[in-house]
C-alpha positions as CSV (number, residue, x, y, z in Angstrom):
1,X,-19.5,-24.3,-10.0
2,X,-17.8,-27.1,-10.4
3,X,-16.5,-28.2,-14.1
4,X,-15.0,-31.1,-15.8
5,X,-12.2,-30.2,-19.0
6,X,-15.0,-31.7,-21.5
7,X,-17.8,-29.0,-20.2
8,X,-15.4,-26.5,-22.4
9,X,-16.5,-26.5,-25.8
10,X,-14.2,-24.2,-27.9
11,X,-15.9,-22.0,-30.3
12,X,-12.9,-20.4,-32.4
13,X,-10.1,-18.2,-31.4
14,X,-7.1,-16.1,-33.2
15,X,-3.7,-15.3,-31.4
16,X,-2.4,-11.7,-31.9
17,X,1.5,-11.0,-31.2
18,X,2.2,-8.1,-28.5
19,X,6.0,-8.0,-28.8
20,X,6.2,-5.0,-26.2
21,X,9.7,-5.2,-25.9
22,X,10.4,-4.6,-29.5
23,X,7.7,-2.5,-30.0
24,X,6.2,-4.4,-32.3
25,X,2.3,-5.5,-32.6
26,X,1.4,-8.4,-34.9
27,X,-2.1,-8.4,-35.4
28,X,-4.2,-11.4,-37.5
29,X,-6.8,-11.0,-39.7
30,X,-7.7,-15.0,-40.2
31,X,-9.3,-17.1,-37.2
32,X,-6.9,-20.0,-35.6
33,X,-7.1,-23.3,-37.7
34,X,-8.9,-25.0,-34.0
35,X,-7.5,-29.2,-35.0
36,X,-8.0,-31.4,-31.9
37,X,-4.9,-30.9,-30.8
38,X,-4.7,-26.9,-30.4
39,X,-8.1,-27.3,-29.3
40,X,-7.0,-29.3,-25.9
41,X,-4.2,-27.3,-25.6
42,X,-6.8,-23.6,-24.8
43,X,-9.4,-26.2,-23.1
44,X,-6.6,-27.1,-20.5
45,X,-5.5,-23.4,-20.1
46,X,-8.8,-22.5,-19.9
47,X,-10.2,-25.1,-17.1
48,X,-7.3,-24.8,-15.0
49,X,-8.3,-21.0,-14.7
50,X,-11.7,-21.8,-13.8
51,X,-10.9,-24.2,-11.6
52,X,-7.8,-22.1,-9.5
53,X,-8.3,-20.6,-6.4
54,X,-5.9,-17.7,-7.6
55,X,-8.5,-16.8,-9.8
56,X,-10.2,-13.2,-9.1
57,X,-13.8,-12.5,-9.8
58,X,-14.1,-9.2,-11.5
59,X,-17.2,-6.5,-12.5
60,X,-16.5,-4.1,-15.0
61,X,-17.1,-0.4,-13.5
62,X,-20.2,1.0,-15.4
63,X,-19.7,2.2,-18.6
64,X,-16.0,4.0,-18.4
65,X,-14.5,0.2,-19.6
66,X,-13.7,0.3,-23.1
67,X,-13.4,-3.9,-23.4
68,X,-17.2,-4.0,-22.1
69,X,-18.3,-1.8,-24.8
70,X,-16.3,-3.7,-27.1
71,X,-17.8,-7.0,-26.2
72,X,-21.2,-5.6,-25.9
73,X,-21.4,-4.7,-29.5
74,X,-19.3,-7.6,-30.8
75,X,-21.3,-10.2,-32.6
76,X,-19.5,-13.3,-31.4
77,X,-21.3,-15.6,-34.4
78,X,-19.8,-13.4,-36.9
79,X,-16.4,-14.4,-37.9
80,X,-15.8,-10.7,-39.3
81,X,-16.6,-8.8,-36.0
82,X,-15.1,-11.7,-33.6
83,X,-11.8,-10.5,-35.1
84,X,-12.3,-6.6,-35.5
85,X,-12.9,-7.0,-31.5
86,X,-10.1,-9.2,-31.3
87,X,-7.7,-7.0,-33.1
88,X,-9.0,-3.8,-31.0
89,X,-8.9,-5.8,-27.7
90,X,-5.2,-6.7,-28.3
91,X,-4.1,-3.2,-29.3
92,X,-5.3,-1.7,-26.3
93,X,-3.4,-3.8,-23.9
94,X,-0.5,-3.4,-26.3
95,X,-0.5,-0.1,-25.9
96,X,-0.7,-0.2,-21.6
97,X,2.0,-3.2,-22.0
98,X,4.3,-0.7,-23.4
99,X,3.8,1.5,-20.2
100,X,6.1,-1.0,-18.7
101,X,9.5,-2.7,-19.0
102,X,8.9,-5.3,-16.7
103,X,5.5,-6.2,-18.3
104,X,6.5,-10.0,-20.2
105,X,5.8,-9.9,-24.4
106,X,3.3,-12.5,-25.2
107,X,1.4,-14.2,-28.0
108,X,-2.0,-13.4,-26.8
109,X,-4.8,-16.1,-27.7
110,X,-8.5,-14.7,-27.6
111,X,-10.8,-17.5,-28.1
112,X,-14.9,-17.7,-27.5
113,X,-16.3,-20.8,-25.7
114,X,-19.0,-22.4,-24.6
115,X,-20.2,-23.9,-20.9
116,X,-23.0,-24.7,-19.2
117,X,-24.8,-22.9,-22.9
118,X,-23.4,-19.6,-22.3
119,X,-20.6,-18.1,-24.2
120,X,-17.3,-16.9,-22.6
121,X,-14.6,-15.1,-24.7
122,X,-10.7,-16.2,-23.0
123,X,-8.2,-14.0,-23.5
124,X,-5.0,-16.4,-22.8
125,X,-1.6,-14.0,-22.5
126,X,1.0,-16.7,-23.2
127,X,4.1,-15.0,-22.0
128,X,7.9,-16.2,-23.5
129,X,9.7,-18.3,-21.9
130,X,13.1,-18.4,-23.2
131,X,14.6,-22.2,-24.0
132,X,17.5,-23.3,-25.9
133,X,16.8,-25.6,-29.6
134,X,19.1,-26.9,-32.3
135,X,19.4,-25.7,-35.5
136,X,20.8,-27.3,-38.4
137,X,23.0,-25.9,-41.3
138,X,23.5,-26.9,-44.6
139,X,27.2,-28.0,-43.8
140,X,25.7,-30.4,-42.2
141,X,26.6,-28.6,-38.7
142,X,24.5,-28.2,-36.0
143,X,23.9,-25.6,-33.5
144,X,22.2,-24.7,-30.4
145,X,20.4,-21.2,-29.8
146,X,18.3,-19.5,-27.9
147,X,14.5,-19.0,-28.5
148,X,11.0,-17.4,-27.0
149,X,8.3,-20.1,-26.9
150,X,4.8,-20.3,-25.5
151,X,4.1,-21.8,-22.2
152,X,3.7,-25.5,-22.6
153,X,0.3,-27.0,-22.1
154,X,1.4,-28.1,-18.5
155,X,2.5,-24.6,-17.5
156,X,-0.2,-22.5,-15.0
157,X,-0.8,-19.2,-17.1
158,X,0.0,-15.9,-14.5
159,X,-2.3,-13.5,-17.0
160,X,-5.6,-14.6,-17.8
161,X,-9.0,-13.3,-18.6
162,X,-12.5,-14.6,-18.9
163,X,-15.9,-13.4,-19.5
164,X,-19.0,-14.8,-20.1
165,X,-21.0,-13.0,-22.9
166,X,-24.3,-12.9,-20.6
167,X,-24.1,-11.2,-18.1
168,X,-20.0,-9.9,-18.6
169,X,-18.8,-11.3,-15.2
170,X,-15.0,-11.3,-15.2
171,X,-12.8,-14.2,-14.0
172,X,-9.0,-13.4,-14.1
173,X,-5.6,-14.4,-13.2
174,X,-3.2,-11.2,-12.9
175,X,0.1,-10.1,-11.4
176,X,1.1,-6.5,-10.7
177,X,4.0,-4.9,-12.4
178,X,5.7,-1.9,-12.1
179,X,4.4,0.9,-14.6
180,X,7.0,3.7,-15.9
181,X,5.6,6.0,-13.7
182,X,7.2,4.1,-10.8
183,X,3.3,2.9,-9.6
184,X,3.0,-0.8,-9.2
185,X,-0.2,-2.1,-10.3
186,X,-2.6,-4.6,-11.2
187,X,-2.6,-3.6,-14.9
188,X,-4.6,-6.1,-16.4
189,X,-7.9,-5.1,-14.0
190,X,-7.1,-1.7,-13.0
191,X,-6.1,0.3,-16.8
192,X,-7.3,-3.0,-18.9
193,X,-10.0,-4.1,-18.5
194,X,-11.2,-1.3,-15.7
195,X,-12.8,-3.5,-13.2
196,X,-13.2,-4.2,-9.7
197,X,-11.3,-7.3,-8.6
198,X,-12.2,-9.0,-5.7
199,X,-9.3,-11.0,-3.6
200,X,-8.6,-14.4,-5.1
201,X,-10.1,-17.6,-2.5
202,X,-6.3,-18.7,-1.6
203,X,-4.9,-15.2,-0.7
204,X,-8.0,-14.6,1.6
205,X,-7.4,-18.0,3.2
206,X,-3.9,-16.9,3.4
207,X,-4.7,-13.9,5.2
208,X,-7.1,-15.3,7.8
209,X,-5.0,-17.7,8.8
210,X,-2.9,-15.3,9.4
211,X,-4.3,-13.3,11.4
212,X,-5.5,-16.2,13.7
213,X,-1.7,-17.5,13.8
214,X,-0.6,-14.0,14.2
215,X,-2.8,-13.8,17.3
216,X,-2.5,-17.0,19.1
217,X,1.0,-16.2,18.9
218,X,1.3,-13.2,20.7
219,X,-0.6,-14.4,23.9
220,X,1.1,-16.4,26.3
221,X,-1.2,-18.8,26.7
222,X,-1.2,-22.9,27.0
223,X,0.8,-24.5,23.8
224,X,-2.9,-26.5,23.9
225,X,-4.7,-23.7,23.6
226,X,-3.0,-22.4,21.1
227,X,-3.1,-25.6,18.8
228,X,-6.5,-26.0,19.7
229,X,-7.4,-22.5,18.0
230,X,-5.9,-23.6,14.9
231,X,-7.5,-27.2,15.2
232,X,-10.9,-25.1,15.1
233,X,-10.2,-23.6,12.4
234,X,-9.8,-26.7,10.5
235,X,-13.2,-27.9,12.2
236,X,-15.4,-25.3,10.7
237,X,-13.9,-25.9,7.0
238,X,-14.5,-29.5,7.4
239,X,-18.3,-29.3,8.3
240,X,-19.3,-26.3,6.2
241,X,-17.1,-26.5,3.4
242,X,-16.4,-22.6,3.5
243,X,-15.0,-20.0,5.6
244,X,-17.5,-17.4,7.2
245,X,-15.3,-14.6,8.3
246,X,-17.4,-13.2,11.4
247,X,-19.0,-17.3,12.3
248,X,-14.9,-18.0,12.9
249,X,-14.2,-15.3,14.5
250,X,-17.6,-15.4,17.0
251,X,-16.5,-19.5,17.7
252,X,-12.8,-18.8,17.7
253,X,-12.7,-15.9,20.2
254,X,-15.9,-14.7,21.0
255,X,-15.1,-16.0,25.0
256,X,-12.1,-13.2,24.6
257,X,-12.6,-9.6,23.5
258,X,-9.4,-8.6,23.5
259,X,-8.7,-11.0,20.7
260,X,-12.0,-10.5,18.9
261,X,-10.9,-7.0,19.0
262,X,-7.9,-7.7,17.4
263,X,-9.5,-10.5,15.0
264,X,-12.1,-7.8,14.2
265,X,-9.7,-5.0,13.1
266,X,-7.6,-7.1,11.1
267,X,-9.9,-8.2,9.0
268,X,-11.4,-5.0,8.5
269,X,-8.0,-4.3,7.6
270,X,-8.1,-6.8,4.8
271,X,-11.6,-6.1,4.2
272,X,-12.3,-9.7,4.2
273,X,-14.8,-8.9,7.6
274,X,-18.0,-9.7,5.9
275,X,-16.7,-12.3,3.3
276,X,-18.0,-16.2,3.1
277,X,-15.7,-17.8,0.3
278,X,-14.9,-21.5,0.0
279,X,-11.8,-22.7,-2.2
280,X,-11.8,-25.4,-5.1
281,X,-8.0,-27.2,-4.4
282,X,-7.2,-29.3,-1.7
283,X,-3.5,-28.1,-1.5
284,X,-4.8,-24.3,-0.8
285,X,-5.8,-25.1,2.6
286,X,-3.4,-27.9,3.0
287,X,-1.4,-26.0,6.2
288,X,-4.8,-26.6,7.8
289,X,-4.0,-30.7,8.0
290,X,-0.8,-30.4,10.4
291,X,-0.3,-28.2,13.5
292,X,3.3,-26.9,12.7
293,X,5.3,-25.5,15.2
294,X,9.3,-24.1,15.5
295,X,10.8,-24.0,19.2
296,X,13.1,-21.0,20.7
297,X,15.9,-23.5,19.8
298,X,15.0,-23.7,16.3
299,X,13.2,-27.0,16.4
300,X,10.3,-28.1,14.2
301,X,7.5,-30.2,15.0
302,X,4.8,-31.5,12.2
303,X,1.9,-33.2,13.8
304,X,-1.0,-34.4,11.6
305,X,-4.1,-32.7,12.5
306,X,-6.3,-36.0,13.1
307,X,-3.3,-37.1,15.1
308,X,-3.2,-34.1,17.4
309,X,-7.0,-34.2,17.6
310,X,-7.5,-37.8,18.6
311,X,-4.9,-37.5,21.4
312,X,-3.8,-40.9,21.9
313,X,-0.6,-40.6,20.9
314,X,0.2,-36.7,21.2
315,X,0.6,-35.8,24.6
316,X,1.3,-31.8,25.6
317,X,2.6,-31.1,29.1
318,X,2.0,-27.7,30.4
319,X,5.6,-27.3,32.6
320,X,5.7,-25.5,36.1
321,X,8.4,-23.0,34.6
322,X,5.8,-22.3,31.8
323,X,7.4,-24.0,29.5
324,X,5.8,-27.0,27.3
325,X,6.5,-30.5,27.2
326,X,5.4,-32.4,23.8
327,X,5.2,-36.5,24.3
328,X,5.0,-38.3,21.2
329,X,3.6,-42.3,21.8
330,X,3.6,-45.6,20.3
331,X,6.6,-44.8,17.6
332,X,6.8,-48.2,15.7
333,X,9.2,-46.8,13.1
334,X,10.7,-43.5,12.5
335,X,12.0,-42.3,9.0
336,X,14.8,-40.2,8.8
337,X,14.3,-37.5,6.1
């Protein structure tokens, strides 16, 4: 779906303090005072989440998730029972926050919006950053000390969830922390908000072209057929716009078992076999616009992708010795960096 910032029409909100590493929880009982300003501030959180390829979709398991139940019986509309859920929402992941040392303290903003004319409830965790302000006496001396802020409106929030009050589909932003039982999880999806997450777009990108590097690599083969695997790649994003798991692997080794063997049980491995995804940000799949390459000798080489593909002035020499010769033509000017 794609979204511009002013689809994002913010309903109301509240922000609730979860100081876990004080132990203490500051709840609110009064709705945010939304002015134009505070209001941009949440929209711009709230589209850049929507809009990230690290974001995860999410379904709530059945009926065992507390938060689902919550919203189901919130009445959004009503100020009164906007915050009761709020309050309840917050103080359950307090309480799994404090399960952790390494989990950050936040200010958490819940706020209900609209897009598209269905309703979303955003629960923003705006963790401290620690910065350095003046303060002034009243000797007239000043001084500078440390203080917790929230993320500025230009920072990419780590901890982020939203839901759309239709049909409760989950989008969410998470990182995994270390629990006091020594298990490292994915608290926000797996105790939270008890959900199945899928993979995010950029970390299954991440992992296919992985697996593809990892196995052009390990065959001896031609340096040009090895580049041209990767050049396909790139070809099948740029005519359909997505990556089909099982089309790549059929077009990029179907002629070889072996490697579809291997392609195959990687993927299983990542269970991404069956997956179709496509990815929102140009700079996800931006690795897919050069052929990169490092010699035995520690060299690099960075050759633009429509370079290498036009061929007029790449050259690769397959050598007797089966080593690889790489001609570079018609240098007008070279840059040192």
């Amino acid at each position: 779906m794609q979204i511009q910032r002013d689809d994002i029409i913010i309903r109301k909100g509240i922000c609730h303090i979860l100081d876990c590493h004080s132990g203490y929880l500051g709840l609110s009982t009064e709705l945010l005072d939304m002015g134009p300003d505070l209001m941009e501030f949440v929209r711009g959180h709230i589209f850049k989440i929507l809009e990230s390829d690290d974001t995860k979709k999410c379904e709530f398991n059945g009926g065992s998730s507390s938060v689902l139940s919550l919203l189901e019986t919130m009445d959004e509309k009503d100020d009164d029972s906007f915050i009761e859920a709020s309050r309840t929402i917050a103080e359950n992941l307090f309480d799994i926050m404090c399960d952790s040392v390494l989990i950050p303290a936040a200010d958490v903003i819940i706020v209900s919006f609209q897009l598209e004319s269905v309703v979303h409830l955003a629960l923003l965790k705006m963790n401290y950053k620690e910065t350095y302000v003046h303060r002034e006496s009243e000797n007239e001396g000043n001084d500078i000390v440390k203080q917790r802020v929230m993320p500025t409106d230009g920072a990419k929030l780590t901890e982020a969830i939203i839901v759309d009050l239709l049909e409760y589909k989950v989008q969410l932003v998470e990182k995994k922390y270390e629990m006091l039982s020594g298990d490292k999880i994915n608290y926000l999806s797996e105790r939270f908000l008890q959900c199945y997450a899928q993979m995010a777009p950029k970390r299954k990108f991440q992992l296919l072209n992985k697996v593809i590097t990892d196995i052009s690599n390990k065959y001896p083969e031609s340096l040009q057929n090895r580049l041209d695997t990767k050049s396909k790649l790139r070809e099948e994003f740029v005519e359909k716009q997505e990556f089909c798991v099982n089309e790549i692997g059929d077009k990029i080794f179907g002629s070889d078992p072996e490697k579809k063997q291997i392609f195959d049980e990687k993927v299983e491995q990542y269970d991404i076999q069956y997956d179709t995804f496509t990815v929102e940000k140009e700079n996800t799949v931006r690795k897919l616009e050069y052929q990169m390459m490092e010699t035995d000798t520690g060299i690099e080489i960075k050759i633009p992708m429509e370079e290498y593909n036009t061929k007029g002035n790449v050259e690769i020499v397959e050598d007797i010795d089966g080593g690889s010769t790489i001609i570079i033509k018609n240098i007008e000017q070279i840059k040192i960096k």
